[in-house]
C-alpha positions in Angstrom: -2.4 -109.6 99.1 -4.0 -107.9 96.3 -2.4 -105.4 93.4 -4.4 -102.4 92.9 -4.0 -100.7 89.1 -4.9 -97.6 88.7 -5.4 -95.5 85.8 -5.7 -91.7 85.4 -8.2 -90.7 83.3 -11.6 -89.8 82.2 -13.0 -91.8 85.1 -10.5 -93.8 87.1 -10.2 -97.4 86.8 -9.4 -99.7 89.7 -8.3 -103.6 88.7 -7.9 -105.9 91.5 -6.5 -108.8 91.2 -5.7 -111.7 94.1 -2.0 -112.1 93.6 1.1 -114.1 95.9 2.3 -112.0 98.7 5.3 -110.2 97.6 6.9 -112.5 101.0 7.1 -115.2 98.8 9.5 -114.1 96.4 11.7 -111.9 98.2 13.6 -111.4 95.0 11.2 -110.5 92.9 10.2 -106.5 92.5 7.1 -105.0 93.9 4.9 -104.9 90.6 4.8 -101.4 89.0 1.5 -99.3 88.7 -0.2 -99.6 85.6 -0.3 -96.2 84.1 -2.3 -96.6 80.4 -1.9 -93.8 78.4 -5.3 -92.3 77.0 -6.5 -93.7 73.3 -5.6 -91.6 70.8 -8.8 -90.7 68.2 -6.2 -89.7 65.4 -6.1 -92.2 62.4 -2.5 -93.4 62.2 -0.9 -95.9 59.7 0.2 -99.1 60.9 3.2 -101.0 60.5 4.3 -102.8 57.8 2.0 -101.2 54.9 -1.2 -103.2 55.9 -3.1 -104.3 52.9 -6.1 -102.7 52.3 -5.7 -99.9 54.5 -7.3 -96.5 53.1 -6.2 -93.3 54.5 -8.8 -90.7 55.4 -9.0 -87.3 53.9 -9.6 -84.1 55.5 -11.9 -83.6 58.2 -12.6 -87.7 57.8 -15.0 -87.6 55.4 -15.6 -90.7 53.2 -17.3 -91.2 49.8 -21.7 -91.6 49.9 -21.1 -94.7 47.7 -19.5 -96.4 50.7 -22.0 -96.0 53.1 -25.1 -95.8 51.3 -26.5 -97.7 47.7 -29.4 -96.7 45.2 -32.5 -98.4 45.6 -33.0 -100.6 42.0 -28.8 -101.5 41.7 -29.0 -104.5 44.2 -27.7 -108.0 43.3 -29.9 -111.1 42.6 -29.6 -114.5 43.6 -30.0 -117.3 41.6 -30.0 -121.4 42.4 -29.8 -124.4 40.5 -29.4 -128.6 40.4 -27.1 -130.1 39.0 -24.9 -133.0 38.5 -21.1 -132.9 38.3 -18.9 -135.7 36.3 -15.7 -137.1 36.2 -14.6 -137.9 39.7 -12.1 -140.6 41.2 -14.0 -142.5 43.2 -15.5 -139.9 45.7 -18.4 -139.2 44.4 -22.1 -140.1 46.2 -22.7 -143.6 47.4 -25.1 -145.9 46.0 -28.1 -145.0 48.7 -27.9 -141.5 47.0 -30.9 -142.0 45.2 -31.5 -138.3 44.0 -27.9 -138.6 42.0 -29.3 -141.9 40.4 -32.4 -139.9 39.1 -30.3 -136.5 38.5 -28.4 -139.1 36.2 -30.9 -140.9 34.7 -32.4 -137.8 33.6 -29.6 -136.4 31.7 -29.3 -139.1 30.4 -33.5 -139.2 29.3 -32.9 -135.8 28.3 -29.9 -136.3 25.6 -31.9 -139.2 24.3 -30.1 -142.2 25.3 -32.6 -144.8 25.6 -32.6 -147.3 28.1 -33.8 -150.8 28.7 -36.8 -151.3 30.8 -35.1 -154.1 32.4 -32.5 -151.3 34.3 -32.6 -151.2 37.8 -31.7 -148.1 39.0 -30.4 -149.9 42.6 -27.7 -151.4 40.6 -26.1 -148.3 39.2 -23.3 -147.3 40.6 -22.5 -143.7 41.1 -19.0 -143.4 42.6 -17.8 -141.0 39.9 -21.0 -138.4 40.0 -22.4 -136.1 42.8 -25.7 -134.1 43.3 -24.3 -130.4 44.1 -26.6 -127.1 44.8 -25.2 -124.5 42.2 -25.7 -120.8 43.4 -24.6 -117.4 41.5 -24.8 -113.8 42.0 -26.6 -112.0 39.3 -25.4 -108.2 39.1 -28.4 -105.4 38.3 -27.6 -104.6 35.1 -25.9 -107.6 33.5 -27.0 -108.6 29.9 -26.9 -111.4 28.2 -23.7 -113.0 27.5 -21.9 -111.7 30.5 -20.7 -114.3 32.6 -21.0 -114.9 36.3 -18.9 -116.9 39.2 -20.7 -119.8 40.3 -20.6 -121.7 43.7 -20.8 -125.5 43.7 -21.8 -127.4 47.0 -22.1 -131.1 47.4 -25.9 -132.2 48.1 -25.1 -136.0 49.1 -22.5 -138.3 50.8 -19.2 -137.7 48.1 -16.0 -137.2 49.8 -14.3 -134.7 47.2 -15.5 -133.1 44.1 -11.9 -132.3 43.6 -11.3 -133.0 39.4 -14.9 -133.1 38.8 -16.7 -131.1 35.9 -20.3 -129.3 36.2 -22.9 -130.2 33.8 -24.9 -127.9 32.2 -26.5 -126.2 35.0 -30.1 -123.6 34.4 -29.9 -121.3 37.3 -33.4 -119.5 38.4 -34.7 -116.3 40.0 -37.4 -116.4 42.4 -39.6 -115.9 40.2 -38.8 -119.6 38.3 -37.3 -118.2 35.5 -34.2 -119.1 34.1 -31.7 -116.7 34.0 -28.0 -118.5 34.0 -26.4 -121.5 32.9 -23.3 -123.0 34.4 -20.9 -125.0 33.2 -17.3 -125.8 33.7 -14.6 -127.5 35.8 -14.1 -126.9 39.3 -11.7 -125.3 41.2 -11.0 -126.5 44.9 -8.4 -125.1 47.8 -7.1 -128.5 49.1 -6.8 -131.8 48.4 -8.2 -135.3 49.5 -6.1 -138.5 49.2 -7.6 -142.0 50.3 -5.5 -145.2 50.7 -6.3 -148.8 51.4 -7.6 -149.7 55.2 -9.5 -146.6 55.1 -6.6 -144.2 55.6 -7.3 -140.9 54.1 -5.7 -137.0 54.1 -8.1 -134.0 53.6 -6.7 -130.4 53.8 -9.4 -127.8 53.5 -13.0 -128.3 52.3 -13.3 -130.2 49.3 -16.7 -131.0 48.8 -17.7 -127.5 48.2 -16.1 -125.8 44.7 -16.0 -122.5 42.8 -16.1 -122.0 38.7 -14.5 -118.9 37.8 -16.5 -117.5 34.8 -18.7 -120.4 35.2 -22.3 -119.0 34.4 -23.8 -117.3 31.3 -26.3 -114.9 31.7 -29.0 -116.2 29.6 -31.8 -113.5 30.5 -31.9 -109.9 31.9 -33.6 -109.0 35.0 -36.0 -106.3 34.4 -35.2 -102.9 35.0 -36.2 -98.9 34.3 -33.4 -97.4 36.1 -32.7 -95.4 33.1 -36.2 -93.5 32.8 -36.4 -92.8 36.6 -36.5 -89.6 37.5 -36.7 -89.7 41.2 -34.2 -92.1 42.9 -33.7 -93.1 46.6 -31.1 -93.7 48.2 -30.4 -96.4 51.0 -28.3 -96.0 54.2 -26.5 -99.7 54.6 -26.8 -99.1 58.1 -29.6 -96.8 58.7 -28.7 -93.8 61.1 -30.2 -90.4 61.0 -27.5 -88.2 61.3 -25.6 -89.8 58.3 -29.2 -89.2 56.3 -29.1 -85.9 57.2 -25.3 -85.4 56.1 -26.3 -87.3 53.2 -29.2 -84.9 52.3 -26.9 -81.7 53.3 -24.4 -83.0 51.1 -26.7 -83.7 47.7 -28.4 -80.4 48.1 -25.3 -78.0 48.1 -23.6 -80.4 45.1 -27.0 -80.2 43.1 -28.8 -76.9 44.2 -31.7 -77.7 41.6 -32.1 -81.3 43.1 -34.7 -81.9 45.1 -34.3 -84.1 47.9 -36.3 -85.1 51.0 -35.3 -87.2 53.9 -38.3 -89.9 54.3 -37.1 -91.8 57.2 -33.6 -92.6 58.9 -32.2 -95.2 55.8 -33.5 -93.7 52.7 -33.2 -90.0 50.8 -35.1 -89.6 48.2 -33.7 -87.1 45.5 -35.7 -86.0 42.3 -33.4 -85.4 39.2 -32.7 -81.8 37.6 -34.0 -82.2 33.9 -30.2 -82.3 32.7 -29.3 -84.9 34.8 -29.7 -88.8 34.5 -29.7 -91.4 36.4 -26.5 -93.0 35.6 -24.5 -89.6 36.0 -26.1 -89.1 39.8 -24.6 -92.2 40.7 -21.4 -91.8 38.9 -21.3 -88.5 41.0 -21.9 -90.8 44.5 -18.0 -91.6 44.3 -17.2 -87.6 44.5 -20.2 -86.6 46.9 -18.4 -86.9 50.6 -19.8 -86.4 53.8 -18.7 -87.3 57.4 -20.1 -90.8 58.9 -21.3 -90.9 62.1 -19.4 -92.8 65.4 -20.5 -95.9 66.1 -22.2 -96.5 69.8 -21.8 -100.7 69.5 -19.5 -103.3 71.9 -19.0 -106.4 69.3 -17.6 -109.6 71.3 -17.0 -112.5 70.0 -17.1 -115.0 72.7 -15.6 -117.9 69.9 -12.3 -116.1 69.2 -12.2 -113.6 72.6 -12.7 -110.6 70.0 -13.7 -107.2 71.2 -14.8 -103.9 69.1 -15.7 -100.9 70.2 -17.0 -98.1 69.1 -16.1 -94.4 69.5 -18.9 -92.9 71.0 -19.0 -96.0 74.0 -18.5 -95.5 77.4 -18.8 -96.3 80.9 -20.4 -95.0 84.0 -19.9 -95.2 87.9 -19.8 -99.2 88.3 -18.3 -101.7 90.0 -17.5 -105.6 88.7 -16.7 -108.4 90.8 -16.2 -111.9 88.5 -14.1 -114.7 90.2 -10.9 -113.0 91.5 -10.9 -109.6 89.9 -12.7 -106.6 90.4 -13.2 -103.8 88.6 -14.6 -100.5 89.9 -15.5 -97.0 87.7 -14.8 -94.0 89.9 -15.0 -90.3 89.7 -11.7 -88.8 89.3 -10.9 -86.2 91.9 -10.0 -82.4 90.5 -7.9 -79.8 92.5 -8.4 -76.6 92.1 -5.5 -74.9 93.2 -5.1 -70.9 93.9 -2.7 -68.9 92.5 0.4 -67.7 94.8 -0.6 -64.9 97.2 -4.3 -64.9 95.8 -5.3 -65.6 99.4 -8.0 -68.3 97.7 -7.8 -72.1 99.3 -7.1 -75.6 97.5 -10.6 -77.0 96.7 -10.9 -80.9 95.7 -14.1 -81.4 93.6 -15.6 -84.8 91.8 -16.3 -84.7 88.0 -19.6 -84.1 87.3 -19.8 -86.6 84.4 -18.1 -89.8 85.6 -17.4 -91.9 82.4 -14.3 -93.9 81.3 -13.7 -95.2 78.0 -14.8 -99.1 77.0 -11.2 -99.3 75.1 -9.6 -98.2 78.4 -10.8 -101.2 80.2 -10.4 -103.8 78.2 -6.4 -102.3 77.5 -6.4 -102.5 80.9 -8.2 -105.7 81.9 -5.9 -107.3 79.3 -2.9 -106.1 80.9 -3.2 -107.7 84.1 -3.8 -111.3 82.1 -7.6 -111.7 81.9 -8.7 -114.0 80.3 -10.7 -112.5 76.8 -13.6 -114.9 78.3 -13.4 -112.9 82.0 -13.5 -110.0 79.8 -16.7 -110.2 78.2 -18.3 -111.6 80.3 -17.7 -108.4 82.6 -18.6 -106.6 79.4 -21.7 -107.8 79.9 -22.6 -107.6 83.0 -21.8 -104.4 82.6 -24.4 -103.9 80.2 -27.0 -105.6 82.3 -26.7 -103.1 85.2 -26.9 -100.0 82.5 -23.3 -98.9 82.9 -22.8 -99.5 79.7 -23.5 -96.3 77.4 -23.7 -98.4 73.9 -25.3 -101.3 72.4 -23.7 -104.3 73.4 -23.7 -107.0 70.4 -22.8 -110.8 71.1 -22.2 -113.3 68.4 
């Protein structure tokens, strides 16, 4: 026989699921209606003082730096070559012929002269490996301030574990040189080899970070000091939080002029008291309120769903192996007052809509499996039920 679930809300929510007749275990209870509660909006704290939890302020309004950046303050990225030293054994093999010409060119380069008569097929290069060096230049570094860099294994080595980068030049884009790295390596794990080719690896360990690691060598060019009209850039670009942005700038800085030039980006020209450096320190104090998000994020790898608040659900029905789910309108009674003489009137909702949270609580409840639910997720978008963006990764 099957158990129907209902759920009293919004829109109402019928899970079916093919269950044992309740015959066959004469013992066990009838199973109890489902009755979810409706979500609550409210921002709550969670158990156990979760780390990195922010609490809102009033009327949930968040700093402008956090959901928008100035056009001019991004990051760079910068890549190098290099070659790091010192390892036990692990390094490349000797059919990693880009490590035997990374080496012999240090060692050209530091002026060690070598003997015509060298093969480089006979050199062996156990104790070196060829890695990709990668940094993160901030906007306004100068030089002399120093930089994490990321060290990745280009050949076959086992472990850079105990290994030291040689000197490194990092470039921009444009081919300049703008870093240098140098420095030991620090790895999360550990690799340990024995004889007969038995081996224990915990974590990744041919990839490495130097703390501190890179010099900043060269300045990347920029005027953000003598510009007098700045824009600023929506991270995720929605027009209502460009409008609140704008609002929010012009009633902070009334002689500020600021124009709205497309969904991501506000352009704002500067009073002549004001530079640039104080309008973004004043970012951090400007707040406005961000809008609600319209997406469904499922991950079908880990069974994850998100979804936002502004999501929801028409009049549908799902059928996926042995479940079924059907979106309803919920019934209203109007009911007369006592010796009104008026008569009970049942009406349907005019807007039939049920909350995406409400399902999957629900659709979880009975023991779906997170597959089962996404994929009803998604047929759910494909037959425009589905009142949001529906993102898959």
């Amino acid at each position: 026989m099957a158990v129907l679930s209902k759920i009293a809300t919004a829109g109402l929510i019928v899970v079916s699921a093919l269950l044992p007749a309740a015959s066959a275990y004469p013992q066990a209870a009838a199973p109890a209606e489902l009755m979810l509660p409706p979500p609550q909006h409210a921002l709550s704290k969670p158990q156990g003082e979760l780390l990195g939890f922010q609490w809102g302020e009033a009327n949930g309004t968040v700093p402008l730096s956090t959901l928008a950046h100035l056009r001019g303050t991004r990051i760079n990225h910068l890549i190098g070559h290099g070659l790091v030293v010192g390892l036990q054994n692990s390094g490349d093999s000797q059919q990693t012929q880009f490590t035997v010409q990374f080496l012999l060119n240090s060692l050209m380069h530091s002026g060690v002269n070598l003997p015509a008569s060298l093969n480089p097929s006979n050199i062996q290069v156990r104790n070196l490996a060829a890695v990709m060096v990668t940094a993160d230049i901030p906007a306004f570094a100068r030089p002399g301030s120093r930089l994490d860099v990321l060290v990745s294994s280009m050949g076959d080595a086992r472990s850079l574990q105990g290994g030291t980068l040689l000197m490194t030049p990092l470039f921009g884009t444009d081919g300049q040189v703008y870093a240098v790295g140098q420095g030991p390596l620090t790895i999360e794990g550990y690799f340990a080899g024995a004889g007969g080719g038995a081996s224990s690896r915990k974590n990744f360990q041919t990839v490495g970070q130097i703390p501190n690691g890179a010099t900043v060598e060269r300045q990347v060019a920029n005027d953000f000091a003598k510009m007098r009209e700045l824009e600023i850039e929506i991270d995720d670009p929605n027009p209502t939080v460009a409008v609140r942005a704008a609002d929010a700038i012009s009633k902070r800085f009334a002689d500020a002029r600021v124009m709205l030039s497309d969904p991501g980006t506000v352009k704002v020209g500067l009073p002549p008291w004001m530079t640039p450096v104080n309008f973004a320190a004043s970012l951090d104090q400007i707040r406005i309120q961000p809008a609600e998000s319209d997406r469904v994020v499922v991950d079908e790898r880990t069974g994850t769903v998100v979804v936002g608040g502004l999501v929801s659900v028409g009049k549908a029905a799902v059928s996926h192996g042995n479940l079924t789910v059907v979106v309803e309108p919920k019934l209203q009674v109007s009911q007369p007052g006592p010796l009104s003489g008026g008569t009970t009137v049942v009406n349907k909702t005019a807007k039939i809509t049920a909350s995406v949270e409400q399902i999957a609580e629900t659709l979880n409840a009975v023991g779906t499996k997170p597959g089962d639910v996404i994929a009803i997720f998604e047929g759910l978008r494909a037959a425009g039920a589905l009142h949001g963006q529906l993102v898959v990764r």
